[in-house]
N, C-alpha and C positions, 0 to 999 in steps of 0.2 A: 813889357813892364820892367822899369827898373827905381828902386831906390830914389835916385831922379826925377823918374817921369813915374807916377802909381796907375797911370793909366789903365785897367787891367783892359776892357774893349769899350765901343762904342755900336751901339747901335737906334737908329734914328733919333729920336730927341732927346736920348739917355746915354749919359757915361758912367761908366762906372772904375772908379780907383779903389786900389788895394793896396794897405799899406802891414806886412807882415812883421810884427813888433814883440818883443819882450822874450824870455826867456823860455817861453812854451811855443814861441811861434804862431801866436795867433792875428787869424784874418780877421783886421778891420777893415770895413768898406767904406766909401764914400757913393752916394747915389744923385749924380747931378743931371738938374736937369738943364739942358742944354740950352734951351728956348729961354729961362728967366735967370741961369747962374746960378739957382737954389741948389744949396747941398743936403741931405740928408748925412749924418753919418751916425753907421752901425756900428756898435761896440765901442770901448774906450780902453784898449792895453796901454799897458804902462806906454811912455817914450810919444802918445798917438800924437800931444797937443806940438811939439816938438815937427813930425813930421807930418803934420797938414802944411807945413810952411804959411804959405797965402792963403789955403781953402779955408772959409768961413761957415762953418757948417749952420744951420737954421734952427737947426734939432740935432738930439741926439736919440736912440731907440737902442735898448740895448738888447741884446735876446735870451739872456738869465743873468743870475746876479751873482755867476762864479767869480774869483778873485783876478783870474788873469783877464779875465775881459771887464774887469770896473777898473784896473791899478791905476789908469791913469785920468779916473772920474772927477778926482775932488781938484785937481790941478783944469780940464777941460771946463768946471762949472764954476770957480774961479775967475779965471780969466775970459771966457764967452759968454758967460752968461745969457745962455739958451734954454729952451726946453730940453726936459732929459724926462724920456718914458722908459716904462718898463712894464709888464704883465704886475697885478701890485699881489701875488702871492710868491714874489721873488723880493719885493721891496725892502724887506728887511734886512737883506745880506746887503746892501748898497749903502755906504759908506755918505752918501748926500742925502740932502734933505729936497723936499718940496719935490718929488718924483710926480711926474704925471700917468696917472692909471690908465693903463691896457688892458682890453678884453677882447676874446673871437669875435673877427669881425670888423672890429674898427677898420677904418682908414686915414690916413697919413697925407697931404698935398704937397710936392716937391715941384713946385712950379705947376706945370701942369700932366706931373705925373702922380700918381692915387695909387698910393704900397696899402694892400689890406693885411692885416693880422693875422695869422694862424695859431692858435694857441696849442703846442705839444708838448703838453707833459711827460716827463719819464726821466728827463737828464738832470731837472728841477721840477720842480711844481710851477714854477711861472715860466718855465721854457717857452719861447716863441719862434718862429718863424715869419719873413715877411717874403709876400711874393708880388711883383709888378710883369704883370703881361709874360715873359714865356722865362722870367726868371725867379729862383728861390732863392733869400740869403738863409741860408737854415743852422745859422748857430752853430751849437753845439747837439742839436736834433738828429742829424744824418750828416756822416759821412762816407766818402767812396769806401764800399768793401762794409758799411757797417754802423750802427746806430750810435748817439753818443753812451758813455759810459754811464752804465746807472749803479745803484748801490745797494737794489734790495732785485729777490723776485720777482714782487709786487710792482717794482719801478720797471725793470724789465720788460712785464707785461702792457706796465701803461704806457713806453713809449712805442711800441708795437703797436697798439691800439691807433696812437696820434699818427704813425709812420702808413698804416694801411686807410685811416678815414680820410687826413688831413691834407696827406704827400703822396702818395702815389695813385690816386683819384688825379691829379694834376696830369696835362700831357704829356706823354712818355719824352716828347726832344726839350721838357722845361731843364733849363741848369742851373745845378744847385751852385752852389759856394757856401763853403762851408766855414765854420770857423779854426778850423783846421787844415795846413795841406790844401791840394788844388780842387779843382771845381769837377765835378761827376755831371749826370744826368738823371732825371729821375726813371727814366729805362731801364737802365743798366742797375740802379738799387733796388729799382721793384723785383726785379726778374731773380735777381740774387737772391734779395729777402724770402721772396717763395718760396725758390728752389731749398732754400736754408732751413724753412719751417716745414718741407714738407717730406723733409729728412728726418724729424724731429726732434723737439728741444726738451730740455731736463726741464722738469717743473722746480727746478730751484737754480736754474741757470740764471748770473746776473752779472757785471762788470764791464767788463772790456770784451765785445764780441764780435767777431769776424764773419760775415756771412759763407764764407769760405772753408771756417772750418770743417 
């Protein structure tokens, strides 16, 4: 995968492109399906409408409504004028209007591939996840080494909650892609997150955490 070519891999009637943008470094995806051309694409950082070049996305899904993954929303809904979903108890941090509401569960048609919704809260209240057959795009939900940043105890807990019901229930060889940094496994976070919790954690632990510690 380069700059170039976003291609990040390809497998049977799904590609998927990765285009790494803005000054936080965040992964947006593209989800195409191969059979009809249809794009999905996840997130919108700054710089994103710039580098699809040619790809013509269908939709847009975003997976919370932090500011580095919408900067470059109002410029994509401008000029595409496409649907743009989002979980709608994130909707109000998003900068556009006319959002299409997400809930657990939905699904998505990308040609003839079907992304369902995971709703995991903890990093936002509308945090989501989307997974297709043995992949997860998980946001800002989970990354390798550790959950996204949350900003209360309480938030802590509830992405742990989303991380043990929602995501590591999934097969251990699914890959995430995160919106940060490269792609993990859900194996290799379950197995961490355990071993992490079963060290035990502060009842007022909250931020930035490392399963590692």
């Amino acid at each position: 995968m380069t700059a170039s070519d976003p291609v990040l891999l390809t497998m049977g009637e799904m590609e998927i492109l990765r285009f790494v943008l803005g000054p936080y470094q965040v992964n947006a995806y593209g989800l195409v399906c191969r059979d009809s051309g249809e794009t999905l694409l996840i997130d919108a950082p700054r710089g994103i409408l710039a580098a699809l070049g040619e790809v013509a996305p269908k939709a847009v899904v975003l997976t919370h409504g932090h500011r580095d993954h919408t900067e470059g929303l109002e410029e994509v809904a401008k000029e595409l004028r496409v649907p743009i979903f989002c979980h709608d108890e994130d909707a109000a941090r998003i900068p556009v209007s006319g959002l299409k509401p997400l809930q657990d569960g939905d699904t998505l048609s990308v040609g003839s591939l079907t992304v369902r919704v995971l709703h995991t809260p903890g990093h936002t209240p509308g945090s989501i996840c989307l997974h297709w057959a043995n992949v997860l795009f998980s946001g800002d939900t989970l990354f390798p080494r550790g959950p996204g940043r949350t900003d209360s105890p309480a938030a802590f807990r509830q992405i742990l909650t989303s991380l043990e019901k929602r995501i590591f229930s999934l097969p251990v060889s699914t890959l995430v892609l995160p919106g940060h940094g490269p792609p993990t496994n859900v194996g290799v976070e379950r197995d961490a997150a355990r071993a992490f919790l079963e060290r035990g954690v502060p009842d007022d632990l909250f931020g930035d955490v490392d399963w590692g510690r």
